[in-house]
Each structure stands twice: as structure tokens, then as C-alpha cells.
Backbone as a ProteinNet text record, in pm:
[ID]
protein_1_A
[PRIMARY]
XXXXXXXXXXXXXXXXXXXXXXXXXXXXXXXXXXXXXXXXXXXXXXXXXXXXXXXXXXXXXXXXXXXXXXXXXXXXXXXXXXXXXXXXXXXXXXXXXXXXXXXXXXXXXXXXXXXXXXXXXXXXXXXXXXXXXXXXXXXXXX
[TERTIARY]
15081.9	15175	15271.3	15294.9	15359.7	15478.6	15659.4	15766.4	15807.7	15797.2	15899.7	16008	16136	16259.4	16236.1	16312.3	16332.6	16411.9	16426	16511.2	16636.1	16679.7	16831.7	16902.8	17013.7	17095	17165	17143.2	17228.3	17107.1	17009.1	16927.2	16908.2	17010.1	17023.2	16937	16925.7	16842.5	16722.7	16629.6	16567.1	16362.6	16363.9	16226.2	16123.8	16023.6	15910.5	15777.6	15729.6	15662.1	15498.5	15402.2	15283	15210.2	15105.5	14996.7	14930.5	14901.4	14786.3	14626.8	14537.9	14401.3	14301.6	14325.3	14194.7	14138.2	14227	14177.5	14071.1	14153.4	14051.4	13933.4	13897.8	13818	13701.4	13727.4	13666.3	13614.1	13694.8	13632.7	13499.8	13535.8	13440.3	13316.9	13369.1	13240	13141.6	13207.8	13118	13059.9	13096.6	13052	12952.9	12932.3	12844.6	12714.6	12703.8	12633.5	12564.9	12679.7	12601.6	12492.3	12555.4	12492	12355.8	12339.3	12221.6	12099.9	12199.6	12034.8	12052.3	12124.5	12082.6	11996.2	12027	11942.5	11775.4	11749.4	11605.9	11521.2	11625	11565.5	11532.5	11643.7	11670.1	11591.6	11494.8	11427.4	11307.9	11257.5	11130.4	11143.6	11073.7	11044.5	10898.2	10828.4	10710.4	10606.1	10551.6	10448.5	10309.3	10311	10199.1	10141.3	10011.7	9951.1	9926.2	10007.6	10017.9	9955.1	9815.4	9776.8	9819.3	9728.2	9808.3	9734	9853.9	9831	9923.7	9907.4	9976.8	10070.3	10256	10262.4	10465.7	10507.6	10632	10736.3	10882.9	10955.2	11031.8	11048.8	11198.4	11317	11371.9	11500.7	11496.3	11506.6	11514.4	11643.9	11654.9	11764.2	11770.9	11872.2	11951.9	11841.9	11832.9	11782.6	11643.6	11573.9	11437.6	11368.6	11282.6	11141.1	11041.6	11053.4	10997.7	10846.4	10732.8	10634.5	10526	10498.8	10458.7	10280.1	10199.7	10052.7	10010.4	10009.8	9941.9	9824.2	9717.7	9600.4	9498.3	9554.2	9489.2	9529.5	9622.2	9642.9	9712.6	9806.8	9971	10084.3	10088.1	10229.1	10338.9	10447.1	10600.5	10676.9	10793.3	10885.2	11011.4	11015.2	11076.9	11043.8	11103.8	11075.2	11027.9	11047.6	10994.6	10858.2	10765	10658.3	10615.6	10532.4	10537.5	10412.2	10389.2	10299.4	10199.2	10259.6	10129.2	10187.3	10050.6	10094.6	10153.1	10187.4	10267.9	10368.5	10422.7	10557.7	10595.1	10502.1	10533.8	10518.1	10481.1	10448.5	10597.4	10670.8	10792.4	10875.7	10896.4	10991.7	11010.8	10861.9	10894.1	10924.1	10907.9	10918.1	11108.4	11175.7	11301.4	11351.1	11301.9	11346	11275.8	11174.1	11168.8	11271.7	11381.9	11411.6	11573.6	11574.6	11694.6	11712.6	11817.4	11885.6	11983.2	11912.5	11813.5	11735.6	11597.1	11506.5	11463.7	11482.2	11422.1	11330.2	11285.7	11119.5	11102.3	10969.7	10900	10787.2	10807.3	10722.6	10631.7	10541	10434.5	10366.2	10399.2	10318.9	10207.5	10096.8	9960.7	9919.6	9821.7	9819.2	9689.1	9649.7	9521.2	9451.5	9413.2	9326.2	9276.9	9368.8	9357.7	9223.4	9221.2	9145.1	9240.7	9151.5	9251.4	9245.2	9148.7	9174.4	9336.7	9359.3	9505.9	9608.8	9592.5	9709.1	9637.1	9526.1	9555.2	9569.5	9586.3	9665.6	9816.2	9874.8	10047	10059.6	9965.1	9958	9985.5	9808.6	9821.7	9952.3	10013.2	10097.4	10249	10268.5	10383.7	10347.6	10232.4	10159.6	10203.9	10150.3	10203.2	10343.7	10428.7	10579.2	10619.3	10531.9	10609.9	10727.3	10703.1	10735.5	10701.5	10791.7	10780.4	10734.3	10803.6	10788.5	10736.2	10607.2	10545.7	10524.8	10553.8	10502.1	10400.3	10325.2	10329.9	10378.3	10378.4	10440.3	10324	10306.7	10241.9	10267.4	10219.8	10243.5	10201	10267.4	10201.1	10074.3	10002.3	9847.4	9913.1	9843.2	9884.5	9934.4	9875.3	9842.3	9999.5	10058.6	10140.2	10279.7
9957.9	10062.2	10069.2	10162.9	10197.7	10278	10275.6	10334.8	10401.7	10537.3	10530.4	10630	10564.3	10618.5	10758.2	10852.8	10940.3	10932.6	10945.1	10939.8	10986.2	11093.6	11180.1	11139.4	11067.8	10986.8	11090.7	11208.4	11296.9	11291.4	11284.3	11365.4	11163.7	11093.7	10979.7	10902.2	11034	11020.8	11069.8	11117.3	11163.8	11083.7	11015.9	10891.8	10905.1	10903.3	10957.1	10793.5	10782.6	10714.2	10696	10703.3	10708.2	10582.1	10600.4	10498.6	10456.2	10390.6	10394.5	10349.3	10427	10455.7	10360.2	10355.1	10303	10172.1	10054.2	9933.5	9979.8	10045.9	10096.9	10159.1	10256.7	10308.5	10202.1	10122.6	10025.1	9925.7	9879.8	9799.9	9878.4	10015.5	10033.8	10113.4	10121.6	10134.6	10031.8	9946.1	9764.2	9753.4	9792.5	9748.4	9836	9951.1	10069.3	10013.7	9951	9931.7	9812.1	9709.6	9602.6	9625.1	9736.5	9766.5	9853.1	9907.4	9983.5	9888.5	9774	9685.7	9628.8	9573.7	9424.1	9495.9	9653.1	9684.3	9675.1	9734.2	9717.8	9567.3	9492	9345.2	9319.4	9291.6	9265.6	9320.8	9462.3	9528.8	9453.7	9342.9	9299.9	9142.1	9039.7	8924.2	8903.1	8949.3	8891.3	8961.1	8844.6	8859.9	8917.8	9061.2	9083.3	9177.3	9203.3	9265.7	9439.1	9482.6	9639.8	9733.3	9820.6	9923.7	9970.3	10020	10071	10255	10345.8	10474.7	10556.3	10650.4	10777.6	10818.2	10808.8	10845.5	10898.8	10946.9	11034.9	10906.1	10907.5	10798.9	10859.3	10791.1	10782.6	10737.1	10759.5	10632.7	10551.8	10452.4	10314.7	10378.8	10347.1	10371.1	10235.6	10199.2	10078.6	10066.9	10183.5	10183	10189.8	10187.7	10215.7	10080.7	10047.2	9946	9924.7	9811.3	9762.8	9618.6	9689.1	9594.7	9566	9474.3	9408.1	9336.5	9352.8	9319.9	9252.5	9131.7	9047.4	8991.9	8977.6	8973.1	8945.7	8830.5	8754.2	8807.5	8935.5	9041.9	8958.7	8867.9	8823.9	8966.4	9000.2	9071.6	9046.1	9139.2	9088.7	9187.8	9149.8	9244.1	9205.1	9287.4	9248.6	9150	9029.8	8928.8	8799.2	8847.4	8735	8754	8666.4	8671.8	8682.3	8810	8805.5	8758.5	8686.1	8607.2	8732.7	8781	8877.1	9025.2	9119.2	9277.7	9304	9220.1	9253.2	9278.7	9166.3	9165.8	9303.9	9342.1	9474.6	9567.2	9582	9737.1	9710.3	9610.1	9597.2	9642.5	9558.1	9601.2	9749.1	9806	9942.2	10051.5	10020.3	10070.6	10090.1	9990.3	10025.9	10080	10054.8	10174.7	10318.7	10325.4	10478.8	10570.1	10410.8	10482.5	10541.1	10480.3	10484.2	10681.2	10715.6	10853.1	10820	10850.8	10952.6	10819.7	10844.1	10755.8	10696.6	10596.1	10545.4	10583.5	10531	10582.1	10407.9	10427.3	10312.5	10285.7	10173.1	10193.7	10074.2	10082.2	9986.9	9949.3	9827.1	9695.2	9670.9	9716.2	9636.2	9630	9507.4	9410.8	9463.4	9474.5	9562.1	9497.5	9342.1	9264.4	9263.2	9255.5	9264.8	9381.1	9354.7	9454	9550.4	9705.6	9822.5	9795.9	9731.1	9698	9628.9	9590	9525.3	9665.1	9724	9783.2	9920	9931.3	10062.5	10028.9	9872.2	9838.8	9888.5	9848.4	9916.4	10026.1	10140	10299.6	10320.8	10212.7	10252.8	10243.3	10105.4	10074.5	10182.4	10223	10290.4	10467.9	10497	10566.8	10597.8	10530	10434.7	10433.1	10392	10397.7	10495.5	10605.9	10736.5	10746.7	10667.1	10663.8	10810.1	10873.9	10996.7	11000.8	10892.3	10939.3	10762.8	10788.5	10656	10656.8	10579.4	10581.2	10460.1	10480.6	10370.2	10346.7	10202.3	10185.8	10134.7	10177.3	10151.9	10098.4	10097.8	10033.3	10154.7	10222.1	10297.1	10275.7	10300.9	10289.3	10214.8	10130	10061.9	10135.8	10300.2	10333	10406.4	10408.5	10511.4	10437.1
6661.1	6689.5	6570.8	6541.2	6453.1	6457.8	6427.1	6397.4	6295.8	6227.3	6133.1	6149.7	6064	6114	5954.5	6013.1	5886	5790.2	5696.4	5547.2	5592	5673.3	5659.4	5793	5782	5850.3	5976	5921.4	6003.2	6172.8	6137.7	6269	6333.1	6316	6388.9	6555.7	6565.1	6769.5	6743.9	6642.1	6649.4	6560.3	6691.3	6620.4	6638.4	6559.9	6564.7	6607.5	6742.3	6780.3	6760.8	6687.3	6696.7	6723.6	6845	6863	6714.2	6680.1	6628.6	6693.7	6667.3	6738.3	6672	6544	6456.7	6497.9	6570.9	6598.7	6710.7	6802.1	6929.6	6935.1	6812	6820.8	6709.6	6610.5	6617.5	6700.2	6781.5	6881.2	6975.2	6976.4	7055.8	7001.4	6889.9	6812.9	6829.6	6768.3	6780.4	6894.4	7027.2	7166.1	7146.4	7092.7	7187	7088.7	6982.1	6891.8	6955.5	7008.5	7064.2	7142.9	7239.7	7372.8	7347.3	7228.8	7210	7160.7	7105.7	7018.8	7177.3	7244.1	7321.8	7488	7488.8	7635	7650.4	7515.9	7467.2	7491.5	7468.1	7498.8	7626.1	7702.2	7884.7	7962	7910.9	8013.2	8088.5	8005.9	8092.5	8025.4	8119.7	8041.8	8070.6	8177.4	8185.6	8034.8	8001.8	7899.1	7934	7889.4	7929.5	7797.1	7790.8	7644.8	7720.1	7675.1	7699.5	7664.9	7712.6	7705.7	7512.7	7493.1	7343.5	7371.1	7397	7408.5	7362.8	7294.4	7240.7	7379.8	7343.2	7432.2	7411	7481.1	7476.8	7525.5	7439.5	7463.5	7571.9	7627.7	7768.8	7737.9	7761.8	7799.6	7935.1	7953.9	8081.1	8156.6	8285.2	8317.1	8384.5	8411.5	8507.6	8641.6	8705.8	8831.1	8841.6	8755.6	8734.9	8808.2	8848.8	8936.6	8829.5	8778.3	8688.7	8776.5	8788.9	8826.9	8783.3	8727.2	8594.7	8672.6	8649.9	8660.3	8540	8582.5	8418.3	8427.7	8357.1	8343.9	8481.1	8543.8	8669	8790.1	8792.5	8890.2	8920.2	8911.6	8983.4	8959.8	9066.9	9046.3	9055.7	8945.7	8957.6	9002.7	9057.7	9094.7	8993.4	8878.2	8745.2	8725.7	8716.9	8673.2	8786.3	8921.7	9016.8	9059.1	9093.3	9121.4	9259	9316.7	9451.4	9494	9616.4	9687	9715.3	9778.6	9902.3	9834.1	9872.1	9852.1	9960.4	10102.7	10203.6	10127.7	10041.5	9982.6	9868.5	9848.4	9751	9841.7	9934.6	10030.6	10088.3	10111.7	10194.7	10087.3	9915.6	9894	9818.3	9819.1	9756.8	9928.4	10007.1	10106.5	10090.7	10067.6	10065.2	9965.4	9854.5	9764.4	9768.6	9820.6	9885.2	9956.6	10057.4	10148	10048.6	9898.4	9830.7	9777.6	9781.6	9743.1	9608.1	9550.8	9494.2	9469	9438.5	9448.9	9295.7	9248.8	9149.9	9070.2	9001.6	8907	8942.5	8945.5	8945.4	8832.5	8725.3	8613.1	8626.8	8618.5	8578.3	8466.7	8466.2	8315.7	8375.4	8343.5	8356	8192.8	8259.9	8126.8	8098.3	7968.5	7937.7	7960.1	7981.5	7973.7	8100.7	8207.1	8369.8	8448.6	8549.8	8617.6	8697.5	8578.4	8737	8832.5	8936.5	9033.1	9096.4	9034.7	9068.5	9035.5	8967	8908.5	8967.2	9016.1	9156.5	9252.2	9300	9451.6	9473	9299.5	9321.6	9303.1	9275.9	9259.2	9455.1	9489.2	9618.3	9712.3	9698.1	9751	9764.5	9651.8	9612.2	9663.2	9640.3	9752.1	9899.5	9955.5	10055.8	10134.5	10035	10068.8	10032.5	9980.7	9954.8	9837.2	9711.3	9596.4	9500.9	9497.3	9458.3	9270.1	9237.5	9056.3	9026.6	8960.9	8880.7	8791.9	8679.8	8566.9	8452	8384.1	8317.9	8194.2	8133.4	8045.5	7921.2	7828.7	7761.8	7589.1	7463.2	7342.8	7295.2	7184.5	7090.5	7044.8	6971.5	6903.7	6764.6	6717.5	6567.6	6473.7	6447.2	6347.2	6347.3	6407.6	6428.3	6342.2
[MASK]
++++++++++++++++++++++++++++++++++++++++++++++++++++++++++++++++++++++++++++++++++++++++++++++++++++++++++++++++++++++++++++++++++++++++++++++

């Protein structure tokens, strides 16, 4: 913050107060920068070898259903591993019942059998999951 008084003694009451902005708008420069490299990371941990297809970028949102199919057809619900497809028909059943409703994206692992990864088409099916998507790797060449 910054004061300065004026040169001419006569206008005595009269002080001129300015914020200064520049620290602030640095700081949040820095944050928004952080926040753009470090979201890209956090979105998934399970390791899986991804489809490689020509395909249109998105942006992730916060709320998005991330369910991950890796080679031996174990499925995840982000990052936890679920036992039974009971357990995925239950928990996409409640995010169906969510307003406004999620996107639900799917990791299947190229190596895996569709078979697994059209049980969670079916499933989400099923619970009346309105928007699915998959997630795939660009092609090398690109």
C-alpha cells in the first residue's frame, strides 16, 4: 500500500490513498499456472495402456466418473477396485440419480477384452447414464 502526500502545503487535508494491485495479481497468476500443470496429473492413477485413436480434446471436469478396465477386466471406480459388477450397477445407479448428471468416461486397457469394457457400457446402460465416453491416446504419429 502505498501514500503520497502532495508538494503544495496549502491543500493540507487533501491525501491521495492507492492500493497497490501488482503483488496480488502476481500471486495469482502463479496459482492459476500451478493449477493448470498439476490437474492434468490427479485425473487417473490406475495404469492402464490406452487405445491409441484419432480423437477431439475435452476438458475434465471435477464431476466427471472416471472407470478404468485394465487388462484382466478388474474394474475401478477411479482409483478403488471393485469386487463384483453388483458393485458398479449400484454405484452408477446413484449417480444417475445425480442433477445434473455427470459424464461417465471410460479407461479400457487395449490389451483387455471388450468383453469387460461392454459390461460397463451395459451397466451404465442400465442405470440410465445419459452421456459416456471413452478415453483414449492419440495415434504416435501425431
Amino acid at each position: 500500500m502505498a501514500i503520497r502526500y502532495r508538494q503544495n502545503a496549502e491543500d493540507g487535508d487533501a491525501l491521495i490513498a492507492e492500493i497497490n494491485t501488482t503483488p496480488l495479481v502476481d500471486v495469482m497468476l502463479v496459482l492459476l499456472i500451478i493449477f493448470l500443470i498439476t490437474i492434468p496429473v490427479v485425473n487417473s492413477s490406475v495404469v492402464v495402456d490406452l487405445p491409441r485413436e484419432p480423437n477431439q480434446a475435452r476438458e475434465s471436469r471435477p464431476d466427471n466418473v472416471i472407470v478404468t478396465v485394465d487388462a484382466t477386466g478388474a474394474t475401478y471406480w477411479f482409483d478403488t477396485r471393485l469386487p463384483t459388477q453388483q458393485d458398479l450397477a449400484e454405484l452408477l445407479a446413484r449417480v444417475a440419480q445425480m442433477r445434473p448428471q455427470p459424464e461417465l468416461h471410460i479407461r479400457g486397457d487395449a490389451r483387455g477384452s471388450y468383453e469387460h469394457v461392454g459390461r460397463v457400457v451395459f451397466a451404465a446402460q442400465q442405470a440410465g447414464i445419459a452421456r459416456v465416453g471413452f478415453v483414449t491416446e492419440p495415434p504416435e504419429g501425431r
